[in-house]
C-alpha angles and dihedrals in degrees: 000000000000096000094056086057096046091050090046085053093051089051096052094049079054103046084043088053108046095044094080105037089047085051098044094054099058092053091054096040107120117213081230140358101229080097095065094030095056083049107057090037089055096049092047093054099048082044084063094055100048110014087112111023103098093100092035090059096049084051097054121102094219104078089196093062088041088061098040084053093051090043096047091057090053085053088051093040086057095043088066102042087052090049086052097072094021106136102146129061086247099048079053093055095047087055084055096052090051098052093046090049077056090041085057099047085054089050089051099044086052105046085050093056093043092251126127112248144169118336104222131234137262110241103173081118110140116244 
């Protein structure tokens, strides 16, 4: 008679234990990838472009691309922090939009100070 409860007990840890993770994972199921994809392109490339510019921007003459540099890795800083608790195709997609203002900012540094930046996406995505 023990055993039957034991083994009552077992199925019910297991049943406890797969309910969430089964249910979870319908509500972050995305209908595709490319979201989260696009996203986490889009901030590594503008991470590229600003992971260490923070002392070269203090060091530039032109004050404007200095700010758009220091503008472009908050952007980048809150890109990620956004990736980080993406879950939905639309949490994905903010993150995108946060990291290509930043790409912008980079493209705009640069074209102030004659160098080639960032070519900027094509958003004509619908939503």
């Amino acid at each position: 008679m023990t055993w039957i409860w034991i083994g009552i007990a077992v199925a019910l840890v297991a049943a406890g234990a797969l309910v969430p993770v089964l249910t979870g994972r319908r509500k972050r199921a995305l209908r595709s990838n490319d979201e989260a994809v696009a996203a986490r392109s889009r901030y590594h490339q503008l991470g590229h472009y600003v992971e260490d510019t923070v002392v070269a921007a203090e060091q530039l003459d032109d004050p404007r691309a200095a700010a758009l540099l220091r503008t472009a890795r908050e952007r980048w800083l809150s890109a990620g922090a956004a990736l980080a608790g993406a879950r939905t195709e639309a949490e994905f997609e903010h993150a995108e939009d946060v990291a290509v203002e930043g790409l912008a900012a980079v493209a705009e540094a640069y074209g102030r100070l004659g160098r080639t930046g960032p070519r900027l996406p094509d958003r004509r995505r619908d939503r």
